[in-house]
VOPAGU-2260 file (C-alpha; in pm, 1 decimal, decimal comma):
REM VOPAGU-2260
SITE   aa  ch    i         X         Y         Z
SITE  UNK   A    0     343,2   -3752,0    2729,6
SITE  UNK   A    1     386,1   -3462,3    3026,6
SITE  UNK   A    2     666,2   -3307,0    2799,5
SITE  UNK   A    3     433,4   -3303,2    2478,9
SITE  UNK   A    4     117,6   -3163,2    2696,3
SITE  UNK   A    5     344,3   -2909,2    2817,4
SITE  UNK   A    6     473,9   -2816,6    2501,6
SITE  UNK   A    7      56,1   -2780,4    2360,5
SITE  UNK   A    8      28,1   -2570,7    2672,5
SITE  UNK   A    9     328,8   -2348,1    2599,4
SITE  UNK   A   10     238,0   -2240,5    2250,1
SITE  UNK   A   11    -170,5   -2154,1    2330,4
SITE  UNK   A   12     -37,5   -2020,1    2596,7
SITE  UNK   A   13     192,6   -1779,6    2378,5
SITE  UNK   A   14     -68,1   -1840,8    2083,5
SITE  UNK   A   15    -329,4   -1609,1    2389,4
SITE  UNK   A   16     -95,5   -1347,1    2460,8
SITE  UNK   A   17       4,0   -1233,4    2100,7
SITE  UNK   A   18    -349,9   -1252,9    2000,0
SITE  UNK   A   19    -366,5    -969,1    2284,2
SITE  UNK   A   20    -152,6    -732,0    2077,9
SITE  UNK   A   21    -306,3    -803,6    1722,3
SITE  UNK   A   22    -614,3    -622,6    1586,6
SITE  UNK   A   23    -760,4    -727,4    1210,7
SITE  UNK   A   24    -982,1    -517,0     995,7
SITE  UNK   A   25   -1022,0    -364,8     723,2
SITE  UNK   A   26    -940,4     -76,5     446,9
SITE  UNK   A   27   -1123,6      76,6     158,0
SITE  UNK   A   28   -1028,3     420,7     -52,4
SITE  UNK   A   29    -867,1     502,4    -392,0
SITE  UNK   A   30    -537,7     437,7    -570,1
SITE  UNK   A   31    -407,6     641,1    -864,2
SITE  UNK   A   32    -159,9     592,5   -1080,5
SITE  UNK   A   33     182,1     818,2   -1170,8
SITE  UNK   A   34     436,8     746,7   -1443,6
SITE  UNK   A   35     468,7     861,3   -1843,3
SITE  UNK   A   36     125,2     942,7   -1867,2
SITE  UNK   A   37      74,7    1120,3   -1543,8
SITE  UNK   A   38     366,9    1282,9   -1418,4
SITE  UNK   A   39     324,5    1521,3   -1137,8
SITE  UNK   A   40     -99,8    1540,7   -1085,1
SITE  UNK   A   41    -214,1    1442,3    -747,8
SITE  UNK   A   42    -571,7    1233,3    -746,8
SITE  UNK   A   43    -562,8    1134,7   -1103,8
SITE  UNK   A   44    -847,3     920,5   -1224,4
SITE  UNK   A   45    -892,9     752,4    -872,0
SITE  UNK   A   46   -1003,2     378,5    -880,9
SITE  UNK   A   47   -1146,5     228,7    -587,8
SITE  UNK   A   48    -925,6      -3,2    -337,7
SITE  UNK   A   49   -1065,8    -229,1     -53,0
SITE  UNK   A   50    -874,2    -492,3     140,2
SITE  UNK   A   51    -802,9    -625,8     454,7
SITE  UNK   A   52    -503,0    -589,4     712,9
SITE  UNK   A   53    -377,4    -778,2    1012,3
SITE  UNK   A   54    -143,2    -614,5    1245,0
SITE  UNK   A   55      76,5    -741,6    1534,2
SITE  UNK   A   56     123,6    -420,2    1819,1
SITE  UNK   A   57     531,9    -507,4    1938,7
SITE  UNK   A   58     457,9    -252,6    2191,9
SITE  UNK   A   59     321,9     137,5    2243,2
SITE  UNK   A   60     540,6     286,8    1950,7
SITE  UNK   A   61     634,3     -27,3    1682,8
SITE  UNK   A   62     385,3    -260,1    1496,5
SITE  UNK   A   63     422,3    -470,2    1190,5
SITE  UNK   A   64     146,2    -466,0     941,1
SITE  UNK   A   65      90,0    -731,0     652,9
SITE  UNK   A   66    -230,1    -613,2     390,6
SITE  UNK   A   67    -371,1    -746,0      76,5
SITE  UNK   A   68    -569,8    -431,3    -115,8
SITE  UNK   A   69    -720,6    -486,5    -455,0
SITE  UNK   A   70    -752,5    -195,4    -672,9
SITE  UNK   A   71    -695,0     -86,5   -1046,5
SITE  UNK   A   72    -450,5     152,5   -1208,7
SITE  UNK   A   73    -555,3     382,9   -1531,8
SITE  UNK   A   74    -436,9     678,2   -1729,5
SITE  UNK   A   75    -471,8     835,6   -2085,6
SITE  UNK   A   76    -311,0    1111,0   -2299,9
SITE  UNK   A   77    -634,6    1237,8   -2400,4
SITE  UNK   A   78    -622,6    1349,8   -1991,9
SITE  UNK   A   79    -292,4    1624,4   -2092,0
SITE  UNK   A   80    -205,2    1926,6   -2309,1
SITE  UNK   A   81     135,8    1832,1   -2397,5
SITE  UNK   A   82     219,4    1780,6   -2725,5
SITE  UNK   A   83     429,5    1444,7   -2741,0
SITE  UNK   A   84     112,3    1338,1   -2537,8
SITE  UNK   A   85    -179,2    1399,2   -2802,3
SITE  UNK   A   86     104,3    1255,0   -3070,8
SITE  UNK   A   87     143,4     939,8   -2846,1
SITE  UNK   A   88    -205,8     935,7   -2836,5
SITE  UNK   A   89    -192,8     598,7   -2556,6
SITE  UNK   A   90    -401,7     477,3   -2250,4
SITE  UNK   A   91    -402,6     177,0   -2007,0
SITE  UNK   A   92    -602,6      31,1   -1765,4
SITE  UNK   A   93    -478,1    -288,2   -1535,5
SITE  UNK   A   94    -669,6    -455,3   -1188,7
SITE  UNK   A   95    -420,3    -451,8    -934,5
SITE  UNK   A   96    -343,9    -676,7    -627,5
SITE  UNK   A   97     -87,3    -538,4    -374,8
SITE  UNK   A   98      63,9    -752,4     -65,2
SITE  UNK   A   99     220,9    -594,6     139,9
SITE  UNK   A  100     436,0    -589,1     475,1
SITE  UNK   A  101     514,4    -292,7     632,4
SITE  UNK   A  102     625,4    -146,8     971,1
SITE  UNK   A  103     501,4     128,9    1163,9
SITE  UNK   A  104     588,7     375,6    1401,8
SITE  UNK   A  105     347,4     582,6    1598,4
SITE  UNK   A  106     500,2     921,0    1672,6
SITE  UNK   A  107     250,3     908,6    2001,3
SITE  UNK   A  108     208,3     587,9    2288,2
SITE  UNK   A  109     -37,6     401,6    2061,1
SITE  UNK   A  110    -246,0     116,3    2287,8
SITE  UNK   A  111    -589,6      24,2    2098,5
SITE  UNK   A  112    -875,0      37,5    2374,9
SITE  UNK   A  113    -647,7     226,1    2643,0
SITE  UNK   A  114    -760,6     579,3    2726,6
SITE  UNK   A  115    -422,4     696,5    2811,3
SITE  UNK   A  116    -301,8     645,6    2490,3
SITE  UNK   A  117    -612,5     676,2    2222,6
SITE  UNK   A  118    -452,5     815,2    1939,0
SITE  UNK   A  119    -109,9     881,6    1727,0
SITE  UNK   A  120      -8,4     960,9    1351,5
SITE  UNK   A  121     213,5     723,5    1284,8
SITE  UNK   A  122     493,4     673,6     970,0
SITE  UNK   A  123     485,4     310,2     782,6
SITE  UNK   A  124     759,0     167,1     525,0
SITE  UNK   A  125     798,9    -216,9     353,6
SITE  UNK   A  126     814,2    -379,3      56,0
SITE  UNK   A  127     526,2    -517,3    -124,0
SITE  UNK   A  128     459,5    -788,3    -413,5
SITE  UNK   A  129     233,6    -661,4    -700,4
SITE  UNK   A  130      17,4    -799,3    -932,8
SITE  UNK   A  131     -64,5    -572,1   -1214,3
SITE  UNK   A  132    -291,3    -812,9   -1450,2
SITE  UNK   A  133    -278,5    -639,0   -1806,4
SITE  UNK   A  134      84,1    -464,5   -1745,2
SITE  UNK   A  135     363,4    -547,0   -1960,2
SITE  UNK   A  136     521,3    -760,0   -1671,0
SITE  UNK   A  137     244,9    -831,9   -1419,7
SITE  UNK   A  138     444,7    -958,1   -1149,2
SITE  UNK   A  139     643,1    -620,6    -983,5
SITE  UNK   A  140     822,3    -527,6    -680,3
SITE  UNK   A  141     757,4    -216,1    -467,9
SITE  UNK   A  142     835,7     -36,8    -191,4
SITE  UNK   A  143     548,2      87,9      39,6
SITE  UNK   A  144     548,2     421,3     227,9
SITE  UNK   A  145     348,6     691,1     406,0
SITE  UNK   A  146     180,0     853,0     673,7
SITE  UNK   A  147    -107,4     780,7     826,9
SITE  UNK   A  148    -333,3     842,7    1170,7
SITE  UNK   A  149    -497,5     588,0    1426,1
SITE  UNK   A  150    -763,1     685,2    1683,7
SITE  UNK   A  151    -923,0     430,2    1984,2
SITE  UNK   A  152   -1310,8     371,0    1903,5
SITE  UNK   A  153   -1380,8     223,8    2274,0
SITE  UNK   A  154   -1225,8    -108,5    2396,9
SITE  UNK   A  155   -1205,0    -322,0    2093,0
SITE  UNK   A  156   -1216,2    -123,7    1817,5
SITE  UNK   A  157    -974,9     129,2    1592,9
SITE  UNK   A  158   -1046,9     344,9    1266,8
SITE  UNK   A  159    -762,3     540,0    1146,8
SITE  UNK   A  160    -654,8     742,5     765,9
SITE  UNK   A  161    -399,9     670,2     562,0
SITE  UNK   A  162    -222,7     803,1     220,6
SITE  UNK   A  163     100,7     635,1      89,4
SITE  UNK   A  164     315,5     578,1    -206,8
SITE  UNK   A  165     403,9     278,5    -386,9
SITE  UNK   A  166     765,6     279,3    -557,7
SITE  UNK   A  167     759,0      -9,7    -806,1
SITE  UNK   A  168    1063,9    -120,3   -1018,4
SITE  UNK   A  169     932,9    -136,2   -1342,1
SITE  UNK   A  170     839,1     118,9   -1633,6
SITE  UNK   A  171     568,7     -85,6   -1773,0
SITE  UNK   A  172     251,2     -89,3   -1534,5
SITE  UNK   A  173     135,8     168,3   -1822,6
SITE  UNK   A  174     312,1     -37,7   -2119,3
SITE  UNK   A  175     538,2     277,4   -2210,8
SITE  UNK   A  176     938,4     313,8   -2132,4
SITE  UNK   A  177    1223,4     398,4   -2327,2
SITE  UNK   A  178    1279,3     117,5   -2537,8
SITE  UNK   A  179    1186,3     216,8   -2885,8
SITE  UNK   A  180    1473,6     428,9   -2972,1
SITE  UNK   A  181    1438,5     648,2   -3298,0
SITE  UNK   A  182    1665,3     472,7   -3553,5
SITE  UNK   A  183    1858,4     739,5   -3830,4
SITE  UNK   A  184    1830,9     545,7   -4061,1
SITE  UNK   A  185    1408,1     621,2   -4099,5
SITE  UNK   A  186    1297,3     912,5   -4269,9
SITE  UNK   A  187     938,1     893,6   -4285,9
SITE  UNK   A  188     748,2    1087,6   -4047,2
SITE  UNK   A  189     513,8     810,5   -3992,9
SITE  UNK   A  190     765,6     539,6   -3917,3
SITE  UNK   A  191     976,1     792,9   -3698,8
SITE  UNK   A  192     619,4     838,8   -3488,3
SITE  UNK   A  193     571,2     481,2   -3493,7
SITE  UNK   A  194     935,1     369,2   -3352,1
SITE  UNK   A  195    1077,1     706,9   -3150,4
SITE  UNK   A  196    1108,0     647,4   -2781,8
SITE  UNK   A  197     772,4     630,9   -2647,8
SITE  UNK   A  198     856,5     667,3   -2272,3
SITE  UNK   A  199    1114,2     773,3   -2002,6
SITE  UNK   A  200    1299,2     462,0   -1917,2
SITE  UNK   A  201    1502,6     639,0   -1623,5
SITE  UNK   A  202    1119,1     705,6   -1454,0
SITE  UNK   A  203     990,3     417,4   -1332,5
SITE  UNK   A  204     621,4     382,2   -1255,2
SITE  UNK   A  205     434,5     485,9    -938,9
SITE  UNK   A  206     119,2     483,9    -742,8
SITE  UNK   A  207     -80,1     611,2    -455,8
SITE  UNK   A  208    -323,1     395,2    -199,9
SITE  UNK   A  209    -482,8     653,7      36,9
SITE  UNK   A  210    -820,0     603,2     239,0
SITE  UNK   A  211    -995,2     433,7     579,1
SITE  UNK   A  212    -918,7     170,0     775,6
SITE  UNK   A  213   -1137,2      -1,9    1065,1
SITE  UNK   A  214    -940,9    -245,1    1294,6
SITE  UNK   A  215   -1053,6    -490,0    1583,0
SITE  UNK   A  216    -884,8    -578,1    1824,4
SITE  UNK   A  217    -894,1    -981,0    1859,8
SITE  UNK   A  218    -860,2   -1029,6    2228,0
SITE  UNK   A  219    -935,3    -746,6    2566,5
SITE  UNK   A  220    -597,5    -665,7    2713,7
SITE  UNK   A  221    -584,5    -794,1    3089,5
SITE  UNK   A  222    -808,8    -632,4    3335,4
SITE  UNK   A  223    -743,5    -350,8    3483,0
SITE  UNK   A  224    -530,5    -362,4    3860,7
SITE  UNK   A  225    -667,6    -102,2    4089,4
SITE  UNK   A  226    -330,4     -59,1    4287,7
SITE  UNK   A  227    -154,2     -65,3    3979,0
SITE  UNK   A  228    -320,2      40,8    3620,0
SITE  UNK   A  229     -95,1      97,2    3285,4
């Protein structure tokens, strides 16, 4: 019985003092979409994206980050001057779900609700499991990164901005890629529009999750020693 009481003690014990180095909160902004539609243009058609995140502080420069951030993901070729593109003539739309876990490193000593260390841009990489509802295949695999900034709001509380990049491994989020090759033996100009390859295949599909993020830290650190303060 001692043993098991101790054990209960042990892990609230350590249960109390990571709570001190996790803050929760949570994120809202835009997410936009790049692939055979939308190639190169930064910002294009912007959805909204709101979500929550829960990171764990390892110490002044590392923390690990897991998020959930719901969003959507659109484009058309009525949006481009090309060509191929007012041939092609296509558009999608899909709601998107995007969990991720990441790591971060503050270039700065980061310590939410210390003064000596209120702020710090900071660099984040992970992977991330998508959900992409009306894509071709809704279930994707990505790799999160970016750069992003955190700043101290008093004791308990953080805001910071953030813009990164999604690299998914798939070519379908916009149900185009390469696999409707242009057979010789059509001659029609109507079937060769209707079966030519309708996408890049060797450019998989990206996308962008940039905005705000308000944090709170869940527990104070310990109080302050006045021989000895960090």
């Amino acid at each position: 019985m001692k043993q098991f009481i101790f054990l209960v003690s042990l892990i609230f014990s350590f249960s109390a003092l990571a709570q001190k180095k996790v803050d929760m909160g949570i994120f809202f902004g835009g997410a936009y979409y790049q692939g055979d539609i939308n190639y190169a243009r930064l910002f294009y058609q912007v959805n909204p994206s709101y979500g929550v995140l829960y990171r764990f502080n390892l110490n002044k420069r590392w923390a690990f980050r897991g998020s959930l951030i719901m969003s959507s993901l659109s484009g058309t070729d009525k949006d481009f001057t090309y060509g191929y593109q007012i041939l092609r003539n296509r558009s999608f739309f899909t709601p998107l779900v995007d969990v991720s876990a990441q790591a971060e490193f503050n270039f700065k000593n980061y310590h939410i609700g210390k003064k000596k260390y209120p702020n710090s841009p900071y660099a984040f990489l992970g992977a991330s499991f998508i959900i992409a509802s009306y894509a071709e295949n809704p279930y994707i695999f990505g790799i999160p990164f970016g750069l992003g900034y955190k700043q101290n709001i008093g004791k308990r509380f953080g805001i910071g901005l953030e813009w990164g990049y999604r690299k998914t491994f798939t070519d379908y989020i916009d149900k185009l890629s390469g696999d409707r090759l242009y057979p010789a033996i059509v001659t029609k100009p109507s079937q060769k529009n209707s079966l030519k390859q309708r996408g890049n295949f060797r450019n998989t599909d990206w996308y962008s999750i940039f905005g705000l993020f308000i944090t709170y830290k869940l527990l104070p650190g310990r109080t302050a020693c006045y021989i000895y303060n960090d």
